[in-house]
C-alpha positions in Angstrom: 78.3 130.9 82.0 82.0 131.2 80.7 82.8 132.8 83.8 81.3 130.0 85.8 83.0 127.3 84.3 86.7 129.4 83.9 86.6 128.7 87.9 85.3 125.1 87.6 87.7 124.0 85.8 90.3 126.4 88.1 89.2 124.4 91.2 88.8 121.4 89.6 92.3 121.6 88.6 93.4 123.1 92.4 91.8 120.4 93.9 93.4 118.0 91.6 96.9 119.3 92.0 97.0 118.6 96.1 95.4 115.1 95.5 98.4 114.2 92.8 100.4 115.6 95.3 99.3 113.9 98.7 100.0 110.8 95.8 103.5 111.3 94.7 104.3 112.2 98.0 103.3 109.0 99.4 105.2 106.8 97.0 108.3 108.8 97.0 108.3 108.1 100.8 107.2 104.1 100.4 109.5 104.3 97.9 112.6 105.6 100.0 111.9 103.9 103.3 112.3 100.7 100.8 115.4 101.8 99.8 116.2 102.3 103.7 115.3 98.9 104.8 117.6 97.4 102.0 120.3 99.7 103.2 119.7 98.5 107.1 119.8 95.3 106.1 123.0 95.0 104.1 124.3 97.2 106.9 123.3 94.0 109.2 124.3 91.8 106.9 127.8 93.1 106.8 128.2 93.4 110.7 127.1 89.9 110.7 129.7 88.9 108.1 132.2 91.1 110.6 131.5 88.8 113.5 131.6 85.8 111.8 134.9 86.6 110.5 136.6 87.9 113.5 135.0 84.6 115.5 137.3 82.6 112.8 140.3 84.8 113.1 140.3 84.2 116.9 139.9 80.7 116.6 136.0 80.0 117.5 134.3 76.9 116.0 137.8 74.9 115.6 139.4 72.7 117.8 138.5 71.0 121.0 135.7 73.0 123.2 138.0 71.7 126.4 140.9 73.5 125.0 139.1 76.3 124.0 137.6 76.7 127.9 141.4 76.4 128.9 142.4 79.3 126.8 139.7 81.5 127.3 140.1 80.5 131.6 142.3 83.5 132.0 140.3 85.9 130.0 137.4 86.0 132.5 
């Protein structure tokens, strides 16, 4: 009977140990494809920033659109 319950408690404790781990697995990888959305975004973010900053520096968004079309005329 000691015998029997030595390898209960054996696969019990198996069985136990690949559940915990299918577990932890699961929310280290929610966990890090959270942290790799946040890291996308801010990646965005900062491109967006970029654009917005080099649309200043060349003079978008000031100024008279009519002028603007006469400058940009010889670009095309």
């Amino acid at each position: 009977m000691a015998e029997f319950l030595i390898w209960l408690v054996a696969a019990l404790g198996a069985v136990g140990g690949v559940v915990l781990g299918r577990v932890w697995g699961r929310a280290e990888g929610e966990r890090a494809g959270r942290r790799e959305a946040e890291r996308d975004a801010i990646e965005d973010k900062n491109k967006r920033v970029e654009r917005g900053r080099d649309a200043v520096r060349d003079g978008r968004g000031t100024g008279d659109p009519a002028e603007r079309l006469r400058r940009n005329d010889g670009r095309w």
